[in-house]
TISEDREN-325551 format. One record per residue (C-alpha): residue number from 1; chain; x, y, z. Coordinates in steps of 0.2 Angstrom, whole numbers. Example, Ala and Ser with C-alpha at 12.3 -4.5 7.8 and 13.67 -1.06 7.14 Angstrom:
n 1 chain A xx 62 yy -22 zz 39 $
n 2 chain A xx 68 yy -5 zz 36 $
! end
This chain:
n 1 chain A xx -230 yy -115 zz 104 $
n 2 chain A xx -221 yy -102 zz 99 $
n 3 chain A xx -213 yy -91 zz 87 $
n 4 chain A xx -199 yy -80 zz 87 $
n 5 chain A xx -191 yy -71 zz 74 $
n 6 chain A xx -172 yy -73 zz 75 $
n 7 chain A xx -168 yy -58 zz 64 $
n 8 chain A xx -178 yy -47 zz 77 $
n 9 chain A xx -169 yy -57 zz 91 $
n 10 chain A xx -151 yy -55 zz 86 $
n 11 chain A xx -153 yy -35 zz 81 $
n 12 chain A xx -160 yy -32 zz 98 $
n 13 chain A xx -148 yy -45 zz 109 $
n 14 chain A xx -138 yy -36 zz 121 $
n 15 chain A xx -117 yy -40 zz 117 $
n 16 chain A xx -111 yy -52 zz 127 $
n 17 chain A xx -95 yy -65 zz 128 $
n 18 chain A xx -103 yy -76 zz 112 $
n 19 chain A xx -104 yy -58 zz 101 $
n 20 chain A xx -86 yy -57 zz 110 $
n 21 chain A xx -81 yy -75 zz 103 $
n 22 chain A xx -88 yy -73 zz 85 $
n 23 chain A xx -78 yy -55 zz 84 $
n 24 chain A xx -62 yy -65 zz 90 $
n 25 chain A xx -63 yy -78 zz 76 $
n 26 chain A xx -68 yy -66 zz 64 $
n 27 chain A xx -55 yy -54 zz 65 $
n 28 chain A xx -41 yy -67 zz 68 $
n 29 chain A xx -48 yy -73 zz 49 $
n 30 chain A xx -46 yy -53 zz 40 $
n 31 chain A xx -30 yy -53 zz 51 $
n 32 chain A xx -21 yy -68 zz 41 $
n 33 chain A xx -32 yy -64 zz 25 $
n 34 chain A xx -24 yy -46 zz 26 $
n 35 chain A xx -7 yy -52 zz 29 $
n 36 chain A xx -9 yy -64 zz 14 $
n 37 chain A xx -13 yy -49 zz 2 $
n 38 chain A xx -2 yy -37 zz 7 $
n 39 chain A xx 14 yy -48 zz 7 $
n 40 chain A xx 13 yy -47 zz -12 $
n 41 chain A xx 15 yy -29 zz -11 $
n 42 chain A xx 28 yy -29 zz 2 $
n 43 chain A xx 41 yy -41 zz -9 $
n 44 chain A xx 36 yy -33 zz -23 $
n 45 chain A xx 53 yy -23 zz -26 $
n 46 chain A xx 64 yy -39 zz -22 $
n 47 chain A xx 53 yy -51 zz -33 $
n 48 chain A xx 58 yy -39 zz -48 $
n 49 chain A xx 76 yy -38 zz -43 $
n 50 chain A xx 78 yy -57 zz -42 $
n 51 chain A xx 66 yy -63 zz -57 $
n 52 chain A xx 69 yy -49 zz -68 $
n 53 chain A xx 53 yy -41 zz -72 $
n 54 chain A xx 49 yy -23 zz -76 $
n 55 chain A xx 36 yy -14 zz -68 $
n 56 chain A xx 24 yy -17 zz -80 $
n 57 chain A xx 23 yy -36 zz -81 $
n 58 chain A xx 26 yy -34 zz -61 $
n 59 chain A xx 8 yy -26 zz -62 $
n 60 chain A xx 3 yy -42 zz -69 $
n 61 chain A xx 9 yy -53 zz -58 $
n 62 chain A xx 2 yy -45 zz -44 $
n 63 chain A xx -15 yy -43 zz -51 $
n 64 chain A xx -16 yy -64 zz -52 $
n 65 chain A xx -21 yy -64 zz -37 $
n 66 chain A xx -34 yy -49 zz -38 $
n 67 chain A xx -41 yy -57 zz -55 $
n 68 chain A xx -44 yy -74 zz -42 $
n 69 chain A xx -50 yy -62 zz -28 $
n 70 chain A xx -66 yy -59 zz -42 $
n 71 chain A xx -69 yy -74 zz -42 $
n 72 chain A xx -69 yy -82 zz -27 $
n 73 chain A xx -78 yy -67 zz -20 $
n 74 chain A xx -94 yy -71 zz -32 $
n 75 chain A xx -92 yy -90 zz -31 $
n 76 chain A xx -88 yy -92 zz -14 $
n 77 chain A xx -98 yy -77 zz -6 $
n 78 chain A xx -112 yy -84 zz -16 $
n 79 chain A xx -112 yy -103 zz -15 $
n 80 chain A xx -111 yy -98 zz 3 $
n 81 chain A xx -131 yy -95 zz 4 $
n 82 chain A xx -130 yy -114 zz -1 $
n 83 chain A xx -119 yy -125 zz 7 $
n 84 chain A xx -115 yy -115 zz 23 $
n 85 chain A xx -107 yy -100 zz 28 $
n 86 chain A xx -93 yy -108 zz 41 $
n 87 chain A xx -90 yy -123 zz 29 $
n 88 chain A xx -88 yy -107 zz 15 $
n 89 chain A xx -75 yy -99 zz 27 $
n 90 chain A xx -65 yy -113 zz 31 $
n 91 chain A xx -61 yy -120 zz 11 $
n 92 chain A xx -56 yy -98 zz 9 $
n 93 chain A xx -43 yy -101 zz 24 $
n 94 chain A xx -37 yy -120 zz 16 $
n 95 chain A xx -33 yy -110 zz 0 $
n 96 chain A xx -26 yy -91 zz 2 $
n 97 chain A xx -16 yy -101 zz 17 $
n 98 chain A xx -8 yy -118 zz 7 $
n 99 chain A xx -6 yy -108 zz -10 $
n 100 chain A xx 2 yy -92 zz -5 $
n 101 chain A xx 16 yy -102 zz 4 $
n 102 chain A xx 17 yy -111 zz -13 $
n 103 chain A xx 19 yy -95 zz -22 $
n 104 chain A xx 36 yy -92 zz -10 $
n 105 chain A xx 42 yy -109 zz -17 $
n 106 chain A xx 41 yy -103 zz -35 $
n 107 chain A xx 56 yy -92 zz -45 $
n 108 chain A xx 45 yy -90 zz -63 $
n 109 chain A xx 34 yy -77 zz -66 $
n 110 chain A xx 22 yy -88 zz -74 $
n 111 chain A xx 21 yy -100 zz -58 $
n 112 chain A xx 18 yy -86 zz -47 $
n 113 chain A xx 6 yy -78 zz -56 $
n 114 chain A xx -2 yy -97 zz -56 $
n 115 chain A xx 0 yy -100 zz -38 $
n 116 chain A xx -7 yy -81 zz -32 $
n 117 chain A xx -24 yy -84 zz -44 $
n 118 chain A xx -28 yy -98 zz -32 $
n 119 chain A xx -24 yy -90 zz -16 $
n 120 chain A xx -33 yy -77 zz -22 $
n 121 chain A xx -50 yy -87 zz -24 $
n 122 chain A xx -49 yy -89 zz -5 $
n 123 chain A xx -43 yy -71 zz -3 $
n 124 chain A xx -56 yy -67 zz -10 $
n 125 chain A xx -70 yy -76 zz -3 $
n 126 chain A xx -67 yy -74 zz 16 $
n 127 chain A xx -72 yy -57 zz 14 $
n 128 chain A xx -90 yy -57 zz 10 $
n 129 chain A xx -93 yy -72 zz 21 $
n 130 chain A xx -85 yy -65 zz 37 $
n 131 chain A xx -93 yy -48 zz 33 $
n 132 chain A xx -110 yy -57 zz 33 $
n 133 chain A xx -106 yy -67 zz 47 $
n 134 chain A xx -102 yy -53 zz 59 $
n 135 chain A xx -118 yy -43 zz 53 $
n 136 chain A xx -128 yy -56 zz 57 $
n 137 chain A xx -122 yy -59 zz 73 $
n 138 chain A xx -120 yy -40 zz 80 $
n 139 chain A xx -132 yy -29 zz 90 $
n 140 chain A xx -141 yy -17 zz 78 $
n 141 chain A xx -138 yy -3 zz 87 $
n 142 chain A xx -117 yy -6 zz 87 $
n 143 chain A xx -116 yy -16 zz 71 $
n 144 chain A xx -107 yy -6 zz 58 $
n 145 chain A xx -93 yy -4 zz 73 $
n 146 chain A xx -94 yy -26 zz 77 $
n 147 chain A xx -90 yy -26 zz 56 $
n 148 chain A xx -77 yy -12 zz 54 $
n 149 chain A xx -67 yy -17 zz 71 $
n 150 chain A xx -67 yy -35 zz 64 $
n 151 chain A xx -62 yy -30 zz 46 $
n 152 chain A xx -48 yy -18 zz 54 $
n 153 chain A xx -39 yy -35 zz 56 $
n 154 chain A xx -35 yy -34 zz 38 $
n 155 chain A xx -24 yy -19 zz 41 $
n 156 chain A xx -18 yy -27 zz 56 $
n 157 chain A xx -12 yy -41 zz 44 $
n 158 chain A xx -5 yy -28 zz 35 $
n 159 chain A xx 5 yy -21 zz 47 $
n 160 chain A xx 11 yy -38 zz 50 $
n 161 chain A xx 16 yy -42 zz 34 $
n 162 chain A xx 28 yy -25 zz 32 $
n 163 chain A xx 34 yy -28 zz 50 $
n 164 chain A xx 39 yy -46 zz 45 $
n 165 chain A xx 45 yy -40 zz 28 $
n 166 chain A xx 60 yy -25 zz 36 $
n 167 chain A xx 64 yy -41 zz 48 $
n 168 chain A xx 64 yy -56 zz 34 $
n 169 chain A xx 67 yy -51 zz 16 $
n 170 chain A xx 83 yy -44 zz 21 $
n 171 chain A xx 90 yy -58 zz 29 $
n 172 chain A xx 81 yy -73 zz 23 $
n 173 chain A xx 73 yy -68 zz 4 $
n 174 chain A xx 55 yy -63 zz 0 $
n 175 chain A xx 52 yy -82 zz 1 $
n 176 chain A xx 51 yy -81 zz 20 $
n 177 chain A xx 36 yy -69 zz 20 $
n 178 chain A xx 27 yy -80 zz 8 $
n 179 chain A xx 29 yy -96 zz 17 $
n 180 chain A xx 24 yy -89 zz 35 $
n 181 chain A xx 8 yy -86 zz 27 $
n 182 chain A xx 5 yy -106 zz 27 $
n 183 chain A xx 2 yy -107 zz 44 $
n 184 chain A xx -14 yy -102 zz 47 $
n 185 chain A xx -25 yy -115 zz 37 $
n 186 chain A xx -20 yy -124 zz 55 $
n 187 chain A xx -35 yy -113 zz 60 $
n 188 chain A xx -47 yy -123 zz 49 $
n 189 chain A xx -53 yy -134 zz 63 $
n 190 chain A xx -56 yy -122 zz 77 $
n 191 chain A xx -64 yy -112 zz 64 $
n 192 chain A xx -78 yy -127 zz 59 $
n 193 chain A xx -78 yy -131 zz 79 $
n 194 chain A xx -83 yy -113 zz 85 $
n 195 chain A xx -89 yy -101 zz 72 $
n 196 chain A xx -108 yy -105 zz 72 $
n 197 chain A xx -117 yy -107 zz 57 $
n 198 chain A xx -129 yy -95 zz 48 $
n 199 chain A xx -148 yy -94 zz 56 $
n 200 chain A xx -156 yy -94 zz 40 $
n 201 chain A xx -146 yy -108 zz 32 $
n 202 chain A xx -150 yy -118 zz 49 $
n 203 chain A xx -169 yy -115 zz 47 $
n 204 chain A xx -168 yy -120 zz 29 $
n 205 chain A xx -160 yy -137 zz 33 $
n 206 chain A xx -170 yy -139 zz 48 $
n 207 chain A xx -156 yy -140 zz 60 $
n 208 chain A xx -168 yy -134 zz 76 $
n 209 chain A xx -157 yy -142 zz 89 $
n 210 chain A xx -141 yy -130 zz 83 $
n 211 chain A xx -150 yy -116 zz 81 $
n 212 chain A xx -158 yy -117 zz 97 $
n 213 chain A xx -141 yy -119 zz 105 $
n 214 chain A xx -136 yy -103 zz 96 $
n 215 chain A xx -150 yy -91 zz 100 $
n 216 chain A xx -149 yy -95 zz 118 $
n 217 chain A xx -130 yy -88 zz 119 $
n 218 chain A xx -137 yy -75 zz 109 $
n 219 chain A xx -150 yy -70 zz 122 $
n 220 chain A xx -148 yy -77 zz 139 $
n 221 chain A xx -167 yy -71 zz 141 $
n 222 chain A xx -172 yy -87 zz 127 $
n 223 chain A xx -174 yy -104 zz 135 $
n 224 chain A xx -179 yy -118 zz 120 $
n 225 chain A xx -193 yy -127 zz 123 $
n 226 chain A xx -199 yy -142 zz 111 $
n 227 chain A xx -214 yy -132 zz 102 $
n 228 chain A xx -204 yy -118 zz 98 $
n 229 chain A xx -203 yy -112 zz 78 $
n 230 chain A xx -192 yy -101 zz 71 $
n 231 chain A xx -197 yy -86 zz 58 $
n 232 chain A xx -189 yy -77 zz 48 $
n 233 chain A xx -195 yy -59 zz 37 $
n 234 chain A xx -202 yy -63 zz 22 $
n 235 chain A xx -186 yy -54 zz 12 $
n 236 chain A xx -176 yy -66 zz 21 $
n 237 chain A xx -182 yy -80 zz 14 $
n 238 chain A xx -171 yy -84 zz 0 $
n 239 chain A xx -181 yy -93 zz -14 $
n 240 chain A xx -176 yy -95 zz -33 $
n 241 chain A xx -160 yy -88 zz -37 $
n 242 chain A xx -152 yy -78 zz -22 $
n 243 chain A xx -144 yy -67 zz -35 $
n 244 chain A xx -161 yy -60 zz -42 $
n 245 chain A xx -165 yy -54 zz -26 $
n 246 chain A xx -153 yy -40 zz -27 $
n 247 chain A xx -162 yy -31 zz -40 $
n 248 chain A xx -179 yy -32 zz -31 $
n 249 chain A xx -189 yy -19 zz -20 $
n 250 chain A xx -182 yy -9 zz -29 $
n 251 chain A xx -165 yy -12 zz -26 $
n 252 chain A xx -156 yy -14 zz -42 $
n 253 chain A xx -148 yy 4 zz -44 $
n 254 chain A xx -141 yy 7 zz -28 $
n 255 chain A xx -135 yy -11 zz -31 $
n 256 chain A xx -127 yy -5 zz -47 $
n 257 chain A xx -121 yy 10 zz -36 $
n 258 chain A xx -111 yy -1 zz -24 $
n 259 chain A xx -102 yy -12 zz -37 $
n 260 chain A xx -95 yy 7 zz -45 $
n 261 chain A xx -91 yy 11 zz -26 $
n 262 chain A xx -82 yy -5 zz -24 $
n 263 chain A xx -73 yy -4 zz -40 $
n 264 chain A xx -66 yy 13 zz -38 $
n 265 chain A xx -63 yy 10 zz -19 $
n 266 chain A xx -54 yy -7 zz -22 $
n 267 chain A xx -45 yy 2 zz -36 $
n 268 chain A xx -39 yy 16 zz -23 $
n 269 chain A xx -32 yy 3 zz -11 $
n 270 chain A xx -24 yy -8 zz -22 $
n 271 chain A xx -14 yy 4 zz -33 $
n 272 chain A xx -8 yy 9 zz -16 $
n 273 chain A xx -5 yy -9 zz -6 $
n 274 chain A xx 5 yy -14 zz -23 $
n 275 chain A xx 14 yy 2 zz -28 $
n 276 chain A xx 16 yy 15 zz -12 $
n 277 chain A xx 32 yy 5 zz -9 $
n 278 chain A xx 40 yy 8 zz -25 $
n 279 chain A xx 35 yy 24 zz -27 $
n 280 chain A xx 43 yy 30 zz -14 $
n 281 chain A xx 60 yy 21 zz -17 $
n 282 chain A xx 61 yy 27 zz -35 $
n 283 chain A xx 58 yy 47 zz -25 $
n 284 chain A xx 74 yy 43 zz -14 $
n 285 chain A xx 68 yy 33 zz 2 $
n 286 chain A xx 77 yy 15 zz 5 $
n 287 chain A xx 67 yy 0 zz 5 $
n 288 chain A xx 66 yy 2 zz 25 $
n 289 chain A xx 61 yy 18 zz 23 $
n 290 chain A xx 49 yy 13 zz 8 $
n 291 chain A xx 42 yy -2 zz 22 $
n 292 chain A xx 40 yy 10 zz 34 $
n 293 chain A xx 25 yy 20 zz 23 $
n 294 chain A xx 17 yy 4 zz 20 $
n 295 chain A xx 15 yy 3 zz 41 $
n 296 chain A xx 9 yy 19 zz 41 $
n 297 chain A xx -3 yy 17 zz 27 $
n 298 chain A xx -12 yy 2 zz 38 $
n 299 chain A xx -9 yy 11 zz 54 $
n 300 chain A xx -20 yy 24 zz 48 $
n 301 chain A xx -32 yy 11 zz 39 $
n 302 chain A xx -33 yy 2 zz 57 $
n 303 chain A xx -38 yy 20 zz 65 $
n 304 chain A xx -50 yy 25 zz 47 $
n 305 chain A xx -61 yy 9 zz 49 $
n 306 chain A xx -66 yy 13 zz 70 $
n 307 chain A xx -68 yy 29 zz 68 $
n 308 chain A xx -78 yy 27 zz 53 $
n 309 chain A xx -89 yy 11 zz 60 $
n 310 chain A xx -90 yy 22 zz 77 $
n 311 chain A xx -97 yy 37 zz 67 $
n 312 chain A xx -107 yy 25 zz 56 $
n 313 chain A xx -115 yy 20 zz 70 $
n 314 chain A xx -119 yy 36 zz 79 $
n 315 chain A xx -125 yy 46 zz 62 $
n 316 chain A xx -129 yy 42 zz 43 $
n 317 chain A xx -117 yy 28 zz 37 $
n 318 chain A xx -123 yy 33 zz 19 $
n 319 chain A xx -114 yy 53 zz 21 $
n 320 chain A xx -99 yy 46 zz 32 $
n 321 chain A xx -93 yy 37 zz 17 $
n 322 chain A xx -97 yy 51 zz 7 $
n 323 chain A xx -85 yy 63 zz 18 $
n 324 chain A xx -72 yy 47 zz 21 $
n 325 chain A xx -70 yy 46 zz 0 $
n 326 chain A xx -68 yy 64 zz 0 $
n 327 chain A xx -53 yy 64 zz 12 $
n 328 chain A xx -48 yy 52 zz 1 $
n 329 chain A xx -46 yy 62 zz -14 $
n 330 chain A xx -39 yy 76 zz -5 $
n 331 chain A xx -24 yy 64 zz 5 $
n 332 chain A xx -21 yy 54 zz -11 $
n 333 chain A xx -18 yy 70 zz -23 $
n 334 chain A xx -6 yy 79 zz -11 $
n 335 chain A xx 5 yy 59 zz -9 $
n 336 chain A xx 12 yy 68 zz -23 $
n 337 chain A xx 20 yy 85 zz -20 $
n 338 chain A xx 35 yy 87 zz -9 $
n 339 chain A xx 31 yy 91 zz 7 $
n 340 chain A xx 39 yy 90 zz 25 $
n 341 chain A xx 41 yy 73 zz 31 $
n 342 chain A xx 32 yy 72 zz 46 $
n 343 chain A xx 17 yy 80 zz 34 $
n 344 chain A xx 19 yy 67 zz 23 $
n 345 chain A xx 20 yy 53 zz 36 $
n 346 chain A xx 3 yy 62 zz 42 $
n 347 chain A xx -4 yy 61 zz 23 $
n 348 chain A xx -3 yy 44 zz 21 $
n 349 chain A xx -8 yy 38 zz 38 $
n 350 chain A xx -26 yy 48 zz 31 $
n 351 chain A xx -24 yy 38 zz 14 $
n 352 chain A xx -25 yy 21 zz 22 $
n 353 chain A xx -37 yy 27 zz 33 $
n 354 chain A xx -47 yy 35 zz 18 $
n 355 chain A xx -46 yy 20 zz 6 $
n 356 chain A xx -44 yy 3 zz 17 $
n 357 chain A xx -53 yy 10 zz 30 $
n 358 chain A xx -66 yy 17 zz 20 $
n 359 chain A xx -69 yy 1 zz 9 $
n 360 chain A xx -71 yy -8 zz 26 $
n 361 chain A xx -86 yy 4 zz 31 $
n 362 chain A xx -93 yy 1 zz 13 $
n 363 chain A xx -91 yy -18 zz 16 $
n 364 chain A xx -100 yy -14 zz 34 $
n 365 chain A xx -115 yy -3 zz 21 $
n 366 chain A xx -116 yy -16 zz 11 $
n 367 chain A xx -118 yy -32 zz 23 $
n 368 chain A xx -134 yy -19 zz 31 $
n 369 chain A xx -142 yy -14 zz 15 $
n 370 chain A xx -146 yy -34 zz 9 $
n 371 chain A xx -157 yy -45 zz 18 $
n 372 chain A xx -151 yy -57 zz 29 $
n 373 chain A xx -153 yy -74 zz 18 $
n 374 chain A xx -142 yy -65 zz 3 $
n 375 chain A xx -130 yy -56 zz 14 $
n 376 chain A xx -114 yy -66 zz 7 $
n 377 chain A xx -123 yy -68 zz -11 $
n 378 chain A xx -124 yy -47 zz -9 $
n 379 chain A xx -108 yy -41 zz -3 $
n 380 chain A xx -99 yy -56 zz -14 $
n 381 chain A xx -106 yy -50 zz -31 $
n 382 chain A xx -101 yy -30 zz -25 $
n 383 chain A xx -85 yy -37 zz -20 $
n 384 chain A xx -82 yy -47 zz -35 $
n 385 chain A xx -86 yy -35 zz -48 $
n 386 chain A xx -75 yy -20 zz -39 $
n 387 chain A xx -61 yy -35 zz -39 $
n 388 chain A xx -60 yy -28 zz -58 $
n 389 chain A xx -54 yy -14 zz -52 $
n 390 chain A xx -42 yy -22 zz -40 $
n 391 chain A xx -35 yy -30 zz -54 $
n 392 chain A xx -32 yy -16 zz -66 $
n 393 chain A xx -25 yy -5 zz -52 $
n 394 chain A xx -7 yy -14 zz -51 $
n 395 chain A xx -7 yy -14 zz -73 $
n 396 chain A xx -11 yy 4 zz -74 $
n 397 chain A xx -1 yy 11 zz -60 $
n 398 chain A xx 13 yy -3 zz -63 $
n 399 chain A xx 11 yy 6 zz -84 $
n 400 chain A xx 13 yy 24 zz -76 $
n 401 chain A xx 28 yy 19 zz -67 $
n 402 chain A xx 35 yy 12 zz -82 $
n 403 chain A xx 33 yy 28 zz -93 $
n 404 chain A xx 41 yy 38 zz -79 $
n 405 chain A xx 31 yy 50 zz -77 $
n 406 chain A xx 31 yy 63 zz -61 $
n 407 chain A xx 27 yy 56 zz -44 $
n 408 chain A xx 11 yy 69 zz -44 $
n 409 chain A xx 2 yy 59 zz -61 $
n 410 chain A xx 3 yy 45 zz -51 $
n 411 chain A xx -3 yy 49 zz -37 $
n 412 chain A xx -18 yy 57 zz -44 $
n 413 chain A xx -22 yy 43 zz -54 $
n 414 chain A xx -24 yy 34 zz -40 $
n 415 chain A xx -36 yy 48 zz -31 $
n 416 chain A xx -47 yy 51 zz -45 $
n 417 chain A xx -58 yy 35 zz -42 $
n 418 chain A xx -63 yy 43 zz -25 $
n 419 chain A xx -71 yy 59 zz -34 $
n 420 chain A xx -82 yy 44 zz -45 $
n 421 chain A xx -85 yy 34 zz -28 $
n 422 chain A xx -91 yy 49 zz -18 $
n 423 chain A xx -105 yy 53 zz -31 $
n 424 chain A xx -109 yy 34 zz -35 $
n 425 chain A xx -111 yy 32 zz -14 $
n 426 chain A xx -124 yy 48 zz -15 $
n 427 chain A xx -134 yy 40 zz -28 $
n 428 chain A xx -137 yy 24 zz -15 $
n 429 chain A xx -157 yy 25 zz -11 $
n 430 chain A xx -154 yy 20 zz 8 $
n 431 chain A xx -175 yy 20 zz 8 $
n 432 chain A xx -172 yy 2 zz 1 $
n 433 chain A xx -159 yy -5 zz 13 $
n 434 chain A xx -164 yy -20 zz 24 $
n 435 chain A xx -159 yy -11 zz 39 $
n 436 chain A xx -172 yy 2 zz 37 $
n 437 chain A xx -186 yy -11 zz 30 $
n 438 chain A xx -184 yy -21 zz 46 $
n 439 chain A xx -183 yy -6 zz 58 $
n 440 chain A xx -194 yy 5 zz 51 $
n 441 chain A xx -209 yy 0 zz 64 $
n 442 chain A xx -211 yy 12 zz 75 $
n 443 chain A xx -205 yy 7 zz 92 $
n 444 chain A xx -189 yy 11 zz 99 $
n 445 chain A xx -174 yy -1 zz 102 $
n 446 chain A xx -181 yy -1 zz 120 $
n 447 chain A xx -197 yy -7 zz 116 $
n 448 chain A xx -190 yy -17 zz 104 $
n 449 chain A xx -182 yy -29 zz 116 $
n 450 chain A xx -194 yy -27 zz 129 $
n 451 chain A xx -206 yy -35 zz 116 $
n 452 chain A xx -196 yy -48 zz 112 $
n 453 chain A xx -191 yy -52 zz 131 $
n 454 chain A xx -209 yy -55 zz 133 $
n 455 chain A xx -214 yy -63 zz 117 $
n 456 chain A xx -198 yy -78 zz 125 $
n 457 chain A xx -207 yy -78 zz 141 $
n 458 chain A xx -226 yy -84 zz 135 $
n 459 chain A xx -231 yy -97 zz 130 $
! end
C-alpha cells in the first residue's frame, strides 16, 4: 500500500501537454471574462449619449456589475470548496456570458444596471476559481508565471473588446459589443468535459478512480495501483468553516493586508478600465483615438502580468509587487500632465502594466499564500472585499468628472491608492504563506522529486 502526497506531487511535476491543456482552458475563461468587463468601459461614452445619463449616475451604472463582482467573488470562490471547483466555473461562464448579452438588449438605465449585477456575479466568480485552479495544477518552481500567463488572458479580452468596440459601435451601436459577449457560455460543456476537478475536493468525496486518472497525466512517473491512498498536509484539510482558516497560523493580518491590497489595486484598475476613455476625449482625442489608449492600457497589462510572474518567480513575489505598485504611482500621476504623445502612449502602456498587471501577480501571491483546500475560499473573500473598491472607483472618478476639475486631480485620484497598496503589500508576513510552510524542508527541488519518484516506484 501506499501513500502519496498529491500536494507534494503536483509542486514537484515536471510541465507537460496536461499543465499545457489546463493553461489553454484557463486562459480562454479570463480571455471572455476580460472581454465581458471591459466592454462596459469601452461603450461607456455612447451608452450616455444615447440614454442620456451624466457621468455621475454613468459611474453608477458601471459599478452594478462590480457591486455583483463582490459578491459572486465570496459566494462563488467560496462555495467552490464545496460543491466543486469545475462545476463553480462553468455556472460563472453561464451567467457573465447570457446576462451581459442581455444587458445589450436593454435601453433603461435601471435594466442595465439590473442585468450587469448578475453578469457580474459570474464576472466575479471565475476569478478566484480559475486562479486556484491554475495554482494547483502548476510546477512550484514556475507557478506565479503558469497564473499571471493565464490571468494575461483578461487583458487579452480587453484588447478585444476595444478592438471590436472602434469596428462595432460605430457601425452597428454599442449593442453589438454586448451581445458578442453571449457566445462563450457555448464553452460550458468542454469546460465540465476537460478541466479536471480539485485534488482535495476528489479526496474528500472519495472519487479515487478520477483522481488517480488526474495524477497520472500529472506525473507520467505515477502508475495507480489498487492500494494506493492519497494524503494531503494537514493545513489542507479543510474542516469546519473554510473561512476561519484564513485567520489561523497566524494568518489573519496579512489576510487583512491583501483585502487593502486588493481594494486599492482593484480601485486603480477600475477607475481606469471605466474612465481612461472619457477622459481622454473630454482632453481632445476622438473616440478612436480615446479606444486606441484603452488597447494600449491592456497591451501593457498583457506585458506587466509576464514580466512580473517571470520575476515573481525568479525573486521575492512579496518586493516585485512592492516595486510593480510603485511604478504604478509614478505612471498614473504623470497620465495627467501634458506631455509628448509618443511619452504619453508609453505612460499608459506602464499604467496597465502597473495596475492590471500587477493585480494579476497579487491574485498569483494570493492563490500561493493559502493552503490548497481554501485556495478559492482565500482569494474569493481578498477579491470580494477589494470588489468594494471596484465599485466606488467609477462613482468617485465618474463625481470628479462631473465637477470638472483638471485632468491632473484625476488622475492622481486614481494613483493615490498605489502609495496605500505598496505599504499594505510590505506588511504581508510571507513566514506565514502556504508556499513556504510546505517548502520549507530542507531538501532542494531535485531531491524533492527524486524523492517522490522513488516513493511511486515502492511498494
Amino acid at each position: 500500500m501506499r501513500q502519496i502526497d498529491v500536494h507534494k506531487l503536483s509542486d514537484e511535476a515536471s510541465l507537460n501537454r496536461y499543465h499545457a491543456g489546463i493553461l489553454l482552458w484557463c486562459s480562454l475563461i479570463i480571455v471572455c471574462d476580460g472581454y465581458d468587463l471591459a466592454v462596459a468601459g469601452i461603450a461607456l461614452p455612447s451608452i450616455m449619449k444615447e440614454m442620456g445619463v451624466t457621468a455621475q449616475n454613468a459611474g453608477f451604472m458601471v459599478s452594478s456589475a462590480l457591486f455583483g463582482m463582490m459578491f459572486g467573488a465570496i459566494f462563488l470562490g467560496t462555495i467552490a470548496d464545496r460543491i466543486g471547483r469545475r462545476r463553480a466555473i462553468a455556472i460563472c461562464i453561464g451567467l457573465f456570458s447570457v446576462f451581459t448579452a442581455a444587458a445589450g438588449l436593454t435601453h433603461d438605465p435601471y435594466l442595465f444596471s439590473g442585468m450587469r449585477f448578475l453578469a457580474g456575479l459570474g464576472i466575479g466568480g471565475v476569478m478566484p476559481n480559475v486562479v486556484a485552479q491554475m495554482t494547483e495544477y502548476s510546477p512550484r518552481k514556475i507557478r506565479s508565471t503558469m497564473v499571471t500567463l493565464m490571468f494575461s488572458g483578461y487583458a487579452v479580452g480587453g484588447m478585444v473588446a476595444a478592438l471590436l468596440g472602434k469596428g462595432l459601435i460605430e457601425s452597428y451601436g454599442w449593442s453589438s459589443v454586448f451581445l458578442a459577449a453571449g457566445l462563450p457560455v457555448l464553452m460550458i460543456p468542454f469546460v465540465l468535459k476537460y478541466l479536471p476537478e480539485s485534488m482535495p475536493f476528489l479526496i474528500r468525496q472519495n472519487r479515487l478512480d478520477e483522481l488517480k486518472r488526474i495524477v497520472a497525466r500529472l506525473s507520467p512517473a505515477y502508475h495507480p495501483e489498487a492500494g494506493d491512498r492519497f494524503a494531503l498536509p494537514s493545513e489542507d484539510k479543510a474542516e469546519g468553516v473554510p473561512i476561519s482558516k484564513l485567520f489561523q497560523n497566524g494568518r489573519g493580518f496579512s489576510t487583512v493586508m491583501f483585502w487593502i491590497a486588493f481594494f486599492m489595486c482593484l480601485f486603480m484598475v477600475y477607475a481606469l478600465s471605466s474612465w481612461l476613455a472619457k477622459l481622454m476625449a473630454s482632453a481632445g482625442y476622438s473616440l478612436g483615438s480615446a479606444l486606441t489608449f484603452v488597447l494600449v492600457l491592456n497591451f501593457g497589462a498583457v506585458i506587466g502580468a509576464v514580466a512580473g510572474g517571470w520575476l515573481a518567480d525568479r525573486f521575492h513575489i512579496k518586493y516585485v509587487l512592492v516595486g510593480m505598485y510603485a511604478l504604478a504611482a509614478v505612471s498614473i500621476t504623470l497620465l495627467g500632465f501634458k506631455v509628448p504623445a509618443g511619452l504619453l502612449f508609453l505612460l499608459v502602456g506602464l499604467a496597465g502594466a502597473s495596475t492590471i498587471g500587477t493585480q494579476i501577480v497579487t491574485y498569483a501571491y494570493a492563490g500561493q499564500f493559502y493552503p490548497m483546500a481554501v485556495r478559492s475560499t482565500g482569494i474569493g473573500w481578498a477579491s470580494g472585499v477589494g470588489r468594494s473598491g471596484a465599485i466606488l472607483a467609477p462613482i468617485v472618478i465618474g463625481t470628479l468628472v462631473g465637477m470638472a476639475l483638471p485632468l491632473e486631480q484625476n488622475f492622481m485620484a486614481i494613483s493615490i491608492p498605489a502609495v496605500i497598496a505598496t505599504i499594505a503589500v510590505l506588511f504581508i508576513d510571507h513566514r506565514r504563506a502556504a508556499s513556504v510552510s510546505h517548502t520549507d524542508t530542507g531538501a532542494s527541488p531535485a531531491e524533492g522529486l527524486a524523492s517522490m519518484n522513488s516513493a511511486l516506484s515502492s511498494k
